[in-house]
C-alpha positions in Angstrom: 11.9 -78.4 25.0 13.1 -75.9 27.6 16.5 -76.9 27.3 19.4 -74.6 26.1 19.7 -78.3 23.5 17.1 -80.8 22.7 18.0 -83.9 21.9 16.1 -85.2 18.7 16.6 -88.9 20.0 14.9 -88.0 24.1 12.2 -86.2 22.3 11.0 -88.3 19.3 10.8 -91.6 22.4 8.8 -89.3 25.1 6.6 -87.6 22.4 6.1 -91.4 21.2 2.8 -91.5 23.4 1.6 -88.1 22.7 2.7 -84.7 23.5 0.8 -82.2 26.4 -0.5 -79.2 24.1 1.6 -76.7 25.9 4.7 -78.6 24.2 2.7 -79.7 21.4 4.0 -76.6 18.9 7.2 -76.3 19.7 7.7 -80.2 20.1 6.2 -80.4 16.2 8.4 -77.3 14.9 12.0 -79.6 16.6 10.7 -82.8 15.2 10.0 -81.4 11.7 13.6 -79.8 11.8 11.6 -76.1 11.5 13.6 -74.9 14.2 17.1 -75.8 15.5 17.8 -77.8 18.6 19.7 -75.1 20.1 17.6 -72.4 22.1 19.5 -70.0 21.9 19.2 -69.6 17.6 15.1 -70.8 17.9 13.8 -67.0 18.0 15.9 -65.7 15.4 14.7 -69.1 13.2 11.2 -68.4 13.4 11.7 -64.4 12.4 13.7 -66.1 9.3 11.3 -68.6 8.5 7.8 -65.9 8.7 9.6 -63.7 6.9 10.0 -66.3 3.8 6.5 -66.9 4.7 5.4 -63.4 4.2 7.7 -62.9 0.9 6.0 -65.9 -1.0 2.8 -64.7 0.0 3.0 -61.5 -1.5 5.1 -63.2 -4.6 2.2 -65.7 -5.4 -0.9 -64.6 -4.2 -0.8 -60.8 -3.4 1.6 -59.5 -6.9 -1.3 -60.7 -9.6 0.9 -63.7 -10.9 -2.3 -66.6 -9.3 -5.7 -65.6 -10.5 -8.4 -66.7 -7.9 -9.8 -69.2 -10.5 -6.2 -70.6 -10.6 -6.7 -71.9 -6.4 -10.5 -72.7 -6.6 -11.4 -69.6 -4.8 -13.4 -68.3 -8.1 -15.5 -70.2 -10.8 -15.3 -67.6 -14.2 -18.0 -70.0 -15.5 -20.4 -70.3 -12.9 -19.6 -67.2 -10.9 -22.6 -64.8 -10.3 -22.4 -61.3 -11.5 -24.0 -58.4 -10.4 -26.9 -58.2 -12.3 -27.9 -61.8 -11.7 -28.3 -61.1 -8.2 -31.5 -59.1 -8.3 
């Protein structure tokens, strides 16, 4: 994992029998194809790939479009109002 190139072949056959947690993460994000092989480019995936994070967060949950009934997080019919609390 510390290698300037992981080979995908080396790592899927060691983490076969499980992988320490301080390899765990970054062992996941290679296998998954999250992050490239190559060191080197692996910092400058990450920024990428947080910063699409961010992006559809605020697109789908933070710009109105998803209602909080729409995910579960609020039930218009059964949800409690003010005045029903005391």
């Amino acid at each position: 994992i510390n290698s300037p190139n992981v080979n995908l072949r080396d790592l899927r056959r060691l983490s076969w029998h499980g992988i320490p947690d301080k390899f765990r993460a970054d062992a996941w994000q290679l296998l998954l194809g999250y992050v490239p092989t190559k060191a080197s480019r692996r910092t400058e995936a990450r920024r990428k790939k947080r910063n699409e994070y961010r992006k559809a967060l605020e697109q789908h949950f933070y710009s109105g479009v998803v209602h909080p009934s729409d995910i579960g997080l609020l039930d218009d019919a059964t949800s409690a109002s003010d005045d029903d609390l005391g």
